[in-house]
C-alpha positions in Angstrom: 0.7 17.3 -97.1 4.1 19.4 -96.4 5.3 19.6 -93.2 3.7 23.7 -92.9 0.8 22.1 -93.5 1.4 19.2 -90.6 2.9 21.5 -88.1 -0.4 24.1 -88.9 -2.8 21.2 -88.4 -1.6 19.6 -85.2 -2.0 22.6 -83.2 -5.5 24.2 -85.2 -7.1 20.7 -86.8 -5.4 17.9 -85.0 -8.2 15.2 -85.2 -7.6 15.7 -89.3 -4.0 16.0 -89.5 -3.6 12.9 -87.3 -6.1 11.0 -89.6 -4.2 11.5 -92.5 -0.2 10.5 -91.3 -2.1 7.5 -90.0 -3.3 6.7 -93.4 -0.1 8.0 -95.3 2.9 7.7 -92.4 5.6 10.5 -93.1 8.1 11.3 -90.6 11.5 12.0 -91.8 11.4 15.6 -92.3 9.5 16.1 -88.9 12.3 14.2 -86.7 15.0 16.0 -88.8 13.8 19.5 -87.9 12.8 18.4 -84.5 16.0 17.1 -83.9 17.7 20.2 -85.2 15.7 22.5 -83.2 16.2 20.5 -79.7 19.9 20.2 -80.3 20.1 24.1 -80.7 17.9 24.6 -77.5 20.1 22.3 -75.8 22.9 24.3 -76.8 21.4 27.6 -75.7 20.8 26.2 -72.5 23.9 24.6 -71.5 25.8 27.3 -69.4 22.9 27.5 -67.6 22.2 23.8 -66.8 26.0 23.6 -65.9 25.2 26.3 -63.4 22.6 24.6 -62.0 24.6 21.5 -61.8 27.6 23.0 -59.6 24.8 24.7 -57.4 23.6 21.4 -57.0 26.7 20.3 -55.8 27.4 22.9 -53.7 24.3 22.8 -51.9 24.8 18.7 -51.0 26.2 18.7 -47.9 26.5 15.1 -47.9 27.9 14.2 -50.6 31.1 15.6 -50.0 31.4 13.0 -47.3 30.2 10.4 -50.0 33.2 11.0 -52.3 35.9 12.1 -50.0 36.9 15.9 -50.2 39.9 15.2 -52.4 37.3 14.0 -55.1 34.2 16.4 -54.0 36.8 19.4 -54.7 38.0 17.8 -58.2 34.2 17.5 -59.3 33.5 21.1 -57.8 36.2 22.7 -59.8 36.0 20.3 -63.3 32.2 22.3 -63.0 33.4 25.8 -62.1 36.1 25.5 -65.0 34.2 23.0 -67.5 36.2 22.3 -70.8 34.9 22.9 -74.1 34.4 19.4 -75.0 32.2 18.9 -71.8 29.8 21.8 -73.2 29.9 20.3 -76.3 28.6 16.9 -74.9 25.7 18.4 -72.9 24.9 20.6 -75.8 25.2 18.5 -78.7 25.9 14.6 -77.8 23.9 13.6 -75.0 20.3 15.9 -76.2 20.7 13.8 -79.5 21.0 10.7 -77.9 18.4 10.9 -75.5 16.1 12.9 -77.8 16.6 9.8 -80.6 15.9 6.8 -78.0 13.1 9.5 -76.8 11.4 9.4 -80.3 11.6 5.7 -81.2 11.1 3.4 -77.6 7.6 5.5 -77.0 5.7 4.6 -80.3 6.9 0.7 -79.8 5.2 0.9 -76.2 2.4 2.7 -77.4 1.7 -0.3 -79.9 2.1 -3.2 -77.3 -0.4 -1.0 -75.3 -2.6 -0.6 -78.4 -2.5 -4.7 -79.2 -4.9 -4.6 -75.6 -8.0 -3.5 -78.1 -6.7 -3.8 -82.0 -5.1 -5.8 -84.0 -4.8 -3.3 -86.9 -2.2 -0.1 -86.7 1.7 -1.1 -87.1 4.6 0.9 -85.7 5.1 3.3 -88.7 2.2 4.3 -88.0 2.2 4.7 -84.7 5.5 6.4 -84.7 4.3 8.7 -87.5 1.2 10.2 -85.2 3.0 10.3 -82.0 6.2 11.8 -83.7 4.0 14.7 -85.2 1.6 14.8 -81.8 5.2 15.8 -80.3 5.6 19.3 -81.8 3.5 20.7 -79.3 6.1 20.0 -76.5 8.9 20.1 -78.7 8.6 23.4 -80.0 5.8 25.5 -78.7 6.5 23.4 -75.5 10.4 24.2 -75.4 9.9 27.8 -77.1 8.2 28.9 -73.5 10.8 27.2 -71.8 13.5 29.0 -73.2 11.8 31.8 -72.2 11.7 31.5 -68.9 15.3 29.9 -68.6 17.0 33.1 -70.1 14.9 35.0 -67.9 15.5 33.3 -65.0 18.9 32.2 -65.7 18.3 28.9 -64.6 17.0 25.4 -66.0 16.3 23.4 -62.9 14.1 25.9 -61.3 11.9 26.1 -65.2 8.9 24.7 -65.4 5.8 24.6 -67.5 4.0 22.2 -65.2 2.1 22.6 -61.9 4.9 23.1 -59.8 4.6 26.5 -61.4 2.4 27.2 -58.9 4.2 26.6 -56.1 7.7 28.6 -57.2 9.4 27.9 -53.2 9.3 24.4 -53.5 12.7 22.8 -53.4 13.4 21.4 -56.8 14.4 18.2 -54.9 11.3 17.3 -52.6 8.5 14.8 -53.9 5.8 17.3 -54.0 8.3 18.9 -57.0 9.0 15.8 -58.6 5.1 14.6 -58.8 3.8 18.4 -59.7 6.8 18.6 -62.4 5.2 15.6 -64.2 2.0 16.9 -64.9 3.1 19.4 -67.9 0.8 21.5 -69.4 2.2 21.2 -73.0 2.7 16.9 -72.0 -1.0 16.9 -71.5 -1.6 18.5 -74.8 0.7 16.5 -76.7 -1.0 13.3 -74.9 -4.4 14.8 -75.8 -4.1 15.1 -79.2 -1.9 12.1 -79.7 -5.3 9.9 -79.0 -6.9 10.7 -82.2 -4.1 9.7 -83.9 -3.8 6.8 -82.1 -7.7 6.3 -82.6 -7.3 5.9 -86.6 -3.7 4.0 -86.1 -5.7 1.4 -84.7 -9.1 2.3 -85.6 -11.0 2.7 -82.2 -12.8 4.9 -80.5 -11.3 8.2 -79.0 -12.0 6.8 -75.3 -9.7 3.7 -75.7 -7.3 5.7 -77.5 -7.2 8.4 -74.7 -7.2 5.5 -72.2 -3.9 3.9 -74.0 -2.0 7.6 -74.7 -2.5 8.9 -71.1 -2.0 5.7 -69.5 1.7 6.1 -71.0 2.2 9.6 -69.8 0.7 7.9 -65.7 3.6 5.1 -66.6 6.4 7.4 -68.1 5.7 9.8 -65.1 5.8 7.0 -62.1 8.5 5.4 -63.6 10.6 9.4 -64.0 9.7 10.0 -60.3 10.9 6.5 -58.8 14.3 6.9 -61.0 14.5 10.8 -59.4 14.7 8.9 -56.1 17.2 6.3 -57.2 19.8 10.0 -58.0 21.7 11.2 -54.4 20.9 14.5 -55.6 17.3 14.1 -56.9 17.8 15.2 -60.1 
């Protein structure tokens, strides 16, 4: 099976297309083009993000007495004026880096999580499934996002989750932090992920469900209490 063929049936016959990476694992081409596609939508969206970053900092009226206003004004104009290789680094460096630890730690977690009710599935496997389960948010996920960050010229105030709904929340209270967890195209990705996960380590769809979302409650509580940890609740 190509990868047309795999992209075609995760998002129109996932329960199939899930079946069969878990019997034959392929995943090089899929985290190649995924990895290509996320650096170039990182790319796209970096003037923005920067924006949003010195707006940040504008608006924290505390931490200028936090660094001192010799440093506070340094930062605020090093933003306002960034240099080429800072672009460069949110653009290109740090989405690969994060994207690539994103890709690999889930599936080992996943597997620990899956040893509660199987012994059978390996990480291969289990990487394979969720790697391919990802295209939903990665593309069609971040292919809406883009969307709505060149129309609203702004990446911090994007969302495809339920704080849609509420657009005057501040980006930085807890209701917006909780509500931003629960993505729409997360869910999906989550959803479908369990049937792979049910032939990985051949159980039934309910435990596999129980052991996909259970990752997304962990991954989300542990994103919100590290939201806290940031002065600017980023």
């Amino acid at each position: 099976m190509n990868f047309i063929n795999r992209l075609q049936g995760i998002f129109f016959n996932p329960r199939v297309t899930l079946k069969a990476i878990s019997e034959k694992p392929v995943w090089v081409d899929t985290i190649i083009i995924l990895l290509v596609i996320l650096t170039i939508f990182s790319f796209i969206v970096a003037p923005y993000l920067q924006k949003d970053q010195l707006q940040v900092l504008k608006n924290d009226v505390t931490r200028k007495d936090r660094m001192g206003e010799e440093a506070y004004n340094r930062q605020l104009e090093f933003l306002e004026n960034p240099p080429q290789w800072y672009i460069l680094v949110i653009g290109i460096g740090a989405p690969l880096i994060a994207n690539f630890i994103g890709f690999f730690l889930p599936p080992l977690i996943l597997l620990g999580m899956g040893r509660m009710f199987s012994t059978d599935g390996n990480y291969k496997q289990t990487f394979s499934v969720y790697i391919h389960a990802s295209l939903v948010d990665k593309i069609l996920g971040n292919a809406i996002r883009l969307v709505l960050i060149l129309t609203r010229k702004s990446v911090f105030q994007t969302t495809t989750s339920l704080a849609l709904f509420f657009p005057r929340l501040d980006i930085t209270s807890s209701a917006y932090r909780v509500l931003s967890q629960v993505d729409f195209f997360q869910l999906w990705l989550f959803g479908i992920l369990g049937y792979g996960l049910s032939s990985v380590f051949k159980i039934e769809l309910k435990k596999a469900l129980i052991i996909s979302y259970g990752f997304w409650l962990l991954k989300s509580i542990l994103y919100i209490a590290m939201s806290f940890l940031s002065p600017s609740g980023m």
